[in-house]
C-alpha positions as CSV (number, residue, x, y, z in Angstrom):
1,X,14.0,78.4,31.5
2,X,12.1,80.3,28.8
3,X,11.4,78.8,25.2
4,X,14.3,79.8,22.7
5,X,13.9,81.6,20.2
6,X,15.1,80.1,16.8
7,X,17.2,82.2,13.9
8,X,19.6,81.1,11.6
9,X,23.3,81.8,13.6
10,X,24.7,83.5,10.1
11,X,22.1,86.3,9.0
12,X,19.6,86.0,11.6
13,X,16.6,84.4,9.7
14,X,13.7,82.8,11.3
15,X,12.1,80.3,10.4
16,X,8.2,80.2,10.2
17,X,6.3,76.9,10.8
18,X,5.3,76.0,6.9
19,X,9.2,76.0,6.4
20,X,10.2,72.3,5.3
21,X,13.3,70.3,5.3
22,X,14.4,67.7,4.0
23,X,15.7,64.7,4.8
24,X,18.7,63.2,2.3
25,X,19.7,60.0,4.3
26,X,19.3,57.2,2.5
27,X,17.0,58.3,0.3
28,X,14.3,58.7,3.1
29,X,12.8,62.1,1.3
30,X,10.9,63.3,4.7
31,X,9.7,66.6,4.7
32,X,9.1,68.1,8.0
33,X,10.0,71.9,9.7
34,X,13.4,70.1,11.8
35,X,13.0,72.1,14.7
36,X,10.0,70.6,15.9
37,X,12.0,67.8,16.3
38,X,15.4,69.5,17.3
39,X,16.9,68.3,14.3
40,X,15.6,64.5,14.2
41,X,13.8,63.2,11.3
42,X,10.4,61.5,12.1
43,X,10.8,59.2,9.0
44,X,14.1,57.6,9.8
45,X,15.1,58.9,13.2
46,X,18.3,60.1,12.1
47,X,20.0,63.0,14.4
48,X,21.0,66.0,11.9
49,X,23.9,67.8,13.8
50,X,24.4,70.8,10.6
51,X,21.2,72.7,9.7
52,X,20.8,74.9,6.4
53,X,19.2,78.0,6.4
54,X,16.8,78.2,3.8
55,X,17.9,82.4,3.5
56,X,21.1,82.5,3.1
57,X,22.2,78.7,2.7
58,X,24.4,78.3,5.2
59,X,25.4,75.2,7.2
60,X,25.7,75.1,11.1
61,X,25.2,73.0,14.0
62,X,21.3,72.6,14.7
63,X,22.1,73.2,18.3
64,X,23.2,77.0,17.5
65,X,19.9,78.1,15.9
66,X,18.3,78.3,19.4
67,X,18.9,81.5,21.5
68,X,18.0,81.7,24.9
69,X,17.2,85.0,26.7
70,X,19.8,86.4,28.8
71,X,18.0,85.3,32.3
72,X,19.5,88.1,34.2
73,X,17.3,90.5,31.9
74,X,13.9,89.0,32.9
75,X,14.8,89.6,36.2
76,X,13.5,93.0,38.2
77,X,15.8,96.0,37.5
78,X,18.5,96.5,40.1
79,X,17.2,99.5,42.6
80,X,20.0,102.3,43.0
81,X,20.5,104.1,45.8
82,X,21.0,107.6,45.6
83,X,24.1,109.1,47.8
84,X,24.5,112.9,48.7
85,X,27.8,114.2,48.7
86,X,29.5,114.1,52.5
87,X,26.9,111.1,53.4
């Protein structure tokens, strides 16, 4: 399977690897970019399930910012066979 690629599922930003969350739990404060860590905060290990985008503020499940490519369009174009009329 092919990396993802990762954009916000409401206006389509991405985001660049200086981009920071933070983490609100419990006061933990950590700062990190959360999709290095699908969504997991390396200072308290808590799973976030809702990601904002830091464009357009939105909230949705961390799991819906990563696209896969279509696998059937990596694959070799389909070869057509030509047919002559009365063959």
């Amino acid at each position: 399977m092919s990396e993802p690629e990762i954009y916000c599922p409401c206006c389509a930003w991405w985001p660049g690897g200086a981009d920071r969350w933070e983490c609100t739990r419990n006061g933990c404060g950590t700062q990190w970019n959360t999709f290095w860590t699908r969504g997991v905060c390396p200072g308290c290990g808590h799973q976030w399930r809702n990601t904002a985008c830091l464009r357009c503020g939105e909230f949705s499940p961390h799991s819906s910012w990563y696209h896969y490519p279509d696998p059937q369009e990596s694959e070799a174009p389909e070869q057509t066979r030509i047919v002559q009329a009365g063959s």
